[in-house]
N, C-alpha and C positions, 0 to 999 in steps of 0.2 A: 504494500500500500504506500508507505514512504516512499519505493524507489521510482514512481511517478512523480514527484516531484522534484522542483529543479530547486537548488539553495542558493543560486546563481539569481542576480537580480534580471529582470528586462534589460535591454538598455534601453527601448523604446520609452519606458517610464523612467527612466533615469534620467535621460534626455528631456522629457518632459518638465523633471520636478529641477532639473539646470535651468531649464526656460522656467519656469514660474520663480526660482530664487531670482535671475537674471530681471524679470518685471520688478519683484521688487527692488530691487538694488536702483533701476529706472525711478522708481515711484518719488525712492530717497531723495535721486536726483532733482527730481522737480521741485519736492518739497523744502530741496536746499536752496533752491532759486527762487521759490514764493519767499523763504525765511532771510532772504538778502537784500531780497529787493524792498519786503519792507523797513528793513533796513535802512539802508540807500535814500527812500522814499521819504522819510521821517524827517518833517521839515523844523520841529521844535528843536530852539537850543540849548541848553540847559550842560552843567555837569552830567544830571538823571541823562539824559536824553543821549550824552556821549556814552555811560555805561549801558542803557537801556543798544544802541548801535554795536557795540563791541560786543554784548551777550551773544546779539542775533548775527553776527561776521563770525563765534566761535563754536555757535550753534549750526550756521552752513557748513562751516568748515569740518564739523564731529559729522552731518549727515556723509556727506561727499565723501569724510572718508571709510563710513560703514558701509556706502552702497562701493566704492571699491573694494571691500572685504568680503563683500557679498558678490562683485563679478570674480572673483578668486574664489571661491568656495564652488559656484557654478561650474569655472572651468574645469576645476578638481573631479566634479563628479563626471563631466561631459569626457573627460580623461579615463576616471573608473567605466564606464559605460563603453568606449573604446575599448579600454582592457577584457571587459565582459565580452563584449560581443567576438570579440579575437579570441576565445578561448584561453585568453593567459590570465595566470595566476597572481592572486593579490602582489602588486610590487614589480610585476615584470613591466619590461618594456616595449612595447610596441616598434 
């Protein structure tokens, strides 16, 4: 009964869930350019108003660099999904 099944992922779905990490890592992206641009936009001036700018320039910058940590984690898998569908073994190389 076990030897029906595979312990081996898809890649078809591993590719998949690379594309779905990959939108989000997108999503970040944009929402680090809404959180700059209001930013940017904010015509009060004030000390507040210079911290209030600097939060959201370090708040883009933390998104920007999650959704880079999330297109690396994507390729990662689109890599294991390669590996998979090549038949080789966790670690080898293609």
């Amino acid at each position: 009964m076990l030897s029906d099944m595979s312990w081996l992922p898809d890649p078809a779905e591993l590719n998949a869930a690379a594309a779905r990490v990959h939108a989000q890592a997108d999503a970040l992206r944009e929402t680090a350019i809404r959180v700059a641009l209001a930013g940017a936009t904010t015509s009060w001036q004030s000390v507040a108003a210079t911290r209030f700018r600097d939060r959201l320039h370090d708040s883009a910058l933390a998104l920007r660099t999650r959704a880079a940590q999330l297109d690396a984690a994507a390729d990662l898998i689109r890599r294991h999904a390669t590996r998979v569908a090549a038949g080789l073994p966790p670690g080898a190389r293609p």
